[in-house]
N, C-alpha and C positions, 0 to 999 in steps of 0.2 A: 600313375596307377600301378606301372608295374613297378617301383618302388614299395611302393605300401604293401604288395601279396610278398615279394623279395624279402623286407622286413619283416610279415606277419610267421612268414615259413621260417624265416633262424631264429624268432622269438618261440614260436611252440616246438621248435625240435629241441632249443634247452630245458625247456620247462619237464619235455616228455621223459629226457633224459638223466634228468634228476631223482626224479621216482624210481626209487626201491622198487625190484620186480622179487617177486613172493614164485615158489618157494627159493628158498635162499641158502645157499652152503656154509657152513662157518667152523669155526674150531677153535680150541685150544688146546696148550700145551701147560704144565706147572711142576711146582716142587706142592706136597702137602705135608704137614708134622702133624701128628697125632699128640695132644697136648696132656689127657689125661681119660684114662676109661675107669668106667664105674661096674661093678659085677659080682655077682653074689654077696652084693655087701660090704666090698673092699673097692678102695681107690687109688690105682694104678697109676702113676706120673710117665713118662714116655723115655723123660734122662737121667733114670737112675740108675738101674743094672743090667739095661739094654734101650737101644735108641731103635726106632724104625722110621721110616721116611718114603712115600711116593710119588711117582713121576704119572700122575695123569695124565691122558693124551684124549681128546675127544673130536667127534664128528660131530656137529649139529645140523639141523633142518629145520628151519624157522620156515612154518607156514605161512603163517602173516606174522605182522611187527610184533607181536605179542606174545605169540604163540608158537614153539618150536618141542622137535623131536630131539634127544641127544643119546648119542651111542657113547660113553667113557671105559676106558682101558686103565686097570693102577696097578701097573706092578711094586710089590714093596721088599725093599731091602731090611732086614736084620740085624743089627751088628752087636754081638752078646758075648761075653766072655773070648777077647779076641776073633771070633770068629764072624765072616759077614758072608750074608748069603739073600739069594731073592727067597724068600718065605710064601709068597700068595702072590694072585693074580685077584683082581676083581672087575668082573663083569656089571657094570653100570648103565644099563638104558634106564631112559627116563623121559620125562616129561619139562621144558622148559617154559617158564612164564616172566615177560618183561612186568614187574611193579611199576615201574617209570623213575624217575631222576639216578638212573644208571643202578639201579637193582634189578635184580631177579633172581627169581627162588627153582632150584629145579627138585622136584619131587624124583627121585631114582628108586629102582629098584637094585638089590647087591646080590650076584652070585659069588662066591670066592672061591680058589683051586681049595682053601685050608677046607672047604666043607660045609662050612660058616653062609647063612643068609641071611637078608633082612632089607631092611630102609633105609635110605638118606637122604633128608632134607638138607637143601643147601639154599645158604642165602650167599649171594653175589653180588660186592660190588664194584662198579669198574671207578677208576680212583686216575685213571689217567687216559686219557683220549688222543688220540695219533689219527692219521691217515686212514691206514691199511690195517692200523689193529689196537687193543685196546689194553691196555695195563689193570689186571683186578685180584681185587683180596676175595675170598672167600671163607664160611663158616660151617662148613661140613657135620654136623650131626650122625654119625652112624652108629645104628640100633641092630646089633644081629643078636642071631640064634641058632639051633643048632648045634649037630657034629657031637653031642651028647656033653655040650659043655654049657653053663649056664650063660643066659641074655646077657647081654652087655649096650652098654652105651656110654659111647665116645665122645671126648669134644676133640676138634680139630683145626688147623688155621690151613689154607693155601692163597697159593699167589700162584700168577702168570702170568702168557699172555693169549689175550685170545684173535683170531683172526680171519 
């Protein structure tokens, strides 16, 4: 008998300790390109007489499996007629949603130092599975306005890693 409570007690302490506890910390880091923005009517390409590139850095709070808070940081560099410099910061919280078979979408909201606000919907997805952390492409959409310059909308590619 005491076999059997011995065996029943290491069998439900692994089981207990397999469960995901909510809420949950998580993050990543990445490179993103800005591929080409559309605005006033014209269509911008990203490498033709100036490139810009960001380093996203985020906190997340995944309430349950599904369902997360995220805080994103992008600072972006410039590099234009010889010269490179950080141009903007952008302020990203938002809303995270798992779709399932390693998607998700997060709905963000954008402040930027340039002035500039708006949207970005992002679809996410992780394309390599680890341990400790997870390899993903993402599709960034950003729709700003503002700063007395006309709307615009971006497409964009990033990759990282999240953790």
């Amino acid at each position: 008998m005491k076999q059997l409570l011995y065996i029943l007690l290491v069998v439900s302490t692994f089981s207990v300790s397999a469960q995901e506890h909510f809420p949950k910390l998580a993050g990543h880091v990445g490179i993103v390109h800005p591929l080409l923005t559309i605005s006033d009517g014209n269509t911008t390409g990203n490498f033709g007489n100036s490139y810009s590139v960001g380093f996203p850095l985020s906190i997340n709070i995944w309430k349950t499996e599904k369902v997360g808070f995220s805080f994103e940081i992008i600072p972006a560099i410039r590099s234009e007629n010889g010269s490179h410099k950080m141009n903007n910061l952008t302020l990203h919280p938002g809303i995270l949603y798992r779709l399932g078979k390693g998607y998700t979408f997060a709905g963000r909201a954008a402040f930027e130092t340039s002035g500039r606000y708006g949207l970005t919907p992002v679809l996410n997805k992780v394309v390599k599975r680890n341990k400790y952390s997870n390899y993903f492409l993402a599709i960034p959409v950003p729709i700003r306005f503002g700063n007395d310059r006309p709307a615009s909308i971006n497409l964009s590619v990033q990759v990282g890693i999240a953790f």
